[in-house]
N, C-alpha and C positions, 0 to 999 in steps of 0.2 A: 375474380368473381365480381359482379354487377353489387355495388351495395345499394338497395333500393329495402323503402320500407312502407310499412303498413300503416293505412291510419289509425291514432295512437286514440281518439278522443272516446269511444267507446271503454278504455277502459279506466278504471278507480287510480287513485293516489296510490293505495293499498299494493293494488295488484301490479301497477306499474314498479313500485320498491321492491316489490318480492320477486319481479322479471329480471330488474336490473340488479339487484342480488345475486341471482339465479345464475343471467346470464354472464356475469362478471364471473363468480365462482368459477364456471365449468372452463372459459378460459384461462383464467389464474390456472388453476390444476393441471391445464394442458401445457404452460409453459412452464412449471414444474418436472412435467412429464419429459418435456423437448430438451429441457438442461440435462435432466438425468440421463439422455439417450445421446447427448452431444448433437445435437439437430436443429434444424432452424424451420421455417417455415416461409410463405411469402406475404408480400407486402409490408407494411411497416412494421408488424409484429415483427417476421424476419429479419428485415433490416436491423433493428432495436437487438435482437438475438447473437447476431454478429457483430455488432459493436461492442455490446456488452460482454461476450468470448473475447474480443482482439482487444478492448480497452479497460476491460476487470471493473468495467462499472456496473449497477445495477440493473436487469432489465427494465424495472419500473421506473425509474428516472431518467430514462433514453427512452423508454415510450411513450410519456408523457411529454417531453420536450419536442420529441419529430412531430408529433401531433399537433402541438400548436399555430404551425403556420396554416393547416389545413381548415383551421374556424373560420378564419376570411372566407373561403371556398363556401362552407358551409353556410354562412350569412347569405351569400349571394345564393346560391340554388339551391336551400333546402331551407331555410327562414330561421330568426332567431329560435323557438321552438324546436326545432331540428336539432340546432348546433347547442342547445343547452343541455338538452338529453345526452348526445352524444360525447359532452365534455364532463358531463357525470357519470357516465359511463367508464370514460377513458381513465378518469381521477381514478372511479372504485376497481380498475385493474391493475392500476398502478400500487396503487394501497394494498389489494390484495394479494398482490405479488411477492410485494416485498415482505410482508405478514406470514405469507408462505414457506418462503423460503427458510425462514427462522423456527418454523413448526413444524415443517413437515421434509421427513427427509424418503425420497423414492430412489428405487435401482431396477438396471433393468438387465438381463443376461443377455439380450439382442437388441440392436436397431430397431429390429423390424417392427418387435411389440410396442415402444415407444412409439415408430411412428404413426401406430394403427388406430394407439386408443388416442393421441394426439388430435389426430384427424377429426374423427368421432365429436371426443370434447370441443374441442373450436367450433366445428360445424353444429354441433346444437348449441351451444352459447351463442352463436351469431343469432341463427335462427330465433331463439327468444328474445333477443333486443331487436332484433328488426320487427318482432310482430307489436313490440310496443315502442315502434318509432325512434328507435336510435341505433348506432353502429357503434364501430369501435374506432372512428374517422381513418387520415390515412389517405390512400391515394385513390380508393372511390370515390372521396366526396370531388377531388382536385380532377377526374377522368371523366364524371357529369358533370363540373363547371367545363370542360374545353369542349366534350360533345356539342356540348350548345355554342360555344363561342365560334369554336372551328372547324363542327362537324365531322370531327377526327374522332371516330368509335371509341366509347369509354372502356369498352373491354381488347382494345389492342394496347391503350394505354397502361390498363393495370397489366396486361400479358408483358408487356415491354420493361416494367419495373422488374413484375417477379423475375423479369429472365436477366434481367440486370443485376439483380440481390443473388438468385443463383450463381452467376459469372464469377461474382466479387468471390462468394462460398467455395465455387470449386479451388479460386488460388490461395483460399487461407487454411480448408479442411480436406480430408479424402476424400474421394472419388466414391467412396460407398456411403460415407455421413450423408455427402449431397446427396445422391440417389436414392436412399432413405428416406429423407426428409421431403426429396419430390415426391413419392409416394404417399405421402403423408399428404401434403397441399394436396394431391391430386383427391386425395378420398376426401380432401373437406369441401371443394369444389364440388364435388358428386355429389355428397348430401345437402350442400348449400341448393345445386340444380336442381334437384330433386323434391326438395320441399317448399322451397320458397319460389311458389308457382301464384302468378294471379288466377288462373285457370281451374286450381283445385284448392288450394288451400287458402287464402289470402282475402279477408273479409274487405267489400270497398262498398 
């Protein structure tokens, strides 16, 4: 998915903490969700998902770390601004995660429903930080720095991660986790397409 966002200056201090609250929340939960269901997702959330499976480390402390090279990117094409939201962001997922996992214990009798409400939550949590100007950084911000540099489409770049992080998935988990869990990316892709339109929804 394209991480592109909306301008932020129209809204309050207030409302911008209660988005990135918001939006932070409903990803934390979704990767509560994705543990419970043994599933990953794509891009660096993913990635961070399978490391932390194959290496018994934290998600939030492997998602915070992959992120960090991506602020350079961020400086460059999206302004200090940009990259300040979105590393406060990235923090309060991390925090929330780990906070998580300590409080809240989920199960789930299929895949399948793990990977549905998964989808769901990600995709509105995105959707609320993008409308107040930040992501969850990652390999969108690093897919529109090379668009521009090298005219190489940002969205065959992030396609080429996910299907890279999926690869790694199929040789470490079965053949139905992945499958799963593509289903899952694929719904949050859907509601990311779907709402985060400049055409319909997206105040400029």
């Amino acid at each position: 998915m394209l991480l592109l966002t909306a301008p932020a200056d129209h809204h309050t201090r207030v409302e911008d903490a209660l988005a990135f609250l918001t939006g932070t929340a409903l990803v934390a939960l979704a990767v509560q969700v994705l543990q419970a269901g043994g599933l990953i997702t794509g891009q660096i959330a993913g990635l961070s998902l399978v490391l932390s499976y194959w290496g018994g480390w934290t998600f939030g402390a492997v998602f915070f770390l992959l992120n960090l090279p991506f602020y350079v990117f961020a400086v460059l094409r999206m302004g200090w601004a940009f990259t300040l939201r979105t590393f406060v962001a990235v923090g309060l997922l991390s925090a929330m995660t780990e906070a998580l996992s300590r409080l809240v214990s989920v199960e789930f009798a299929h895949p399948a429903l793990a990977a549905f409400l998964a989808g769901i939550l990600v995709g509105t949590g995105l959707l609320v930080l993008f409308r107040h100007g930040a992501t969850l950084g990652g390999i969108g911000i690093l897919a529109l720095y090379l668009q521009d540099r090298t005219g190489l489409r940002a969205g065959w770049v992030q396609l080429g991660f996910d299907a890279l992080v999926f690869a790694v998935a199929f040789a470490l988990f079965p053949a139905a986790t992945v499958l799963w869990s593509l289903a899952g990316a694929v719904l949050l892709n859907l509601i990311i397409a779907m709402n985060h339109r400049r055409d319909r929804y997206i105040a400029t």
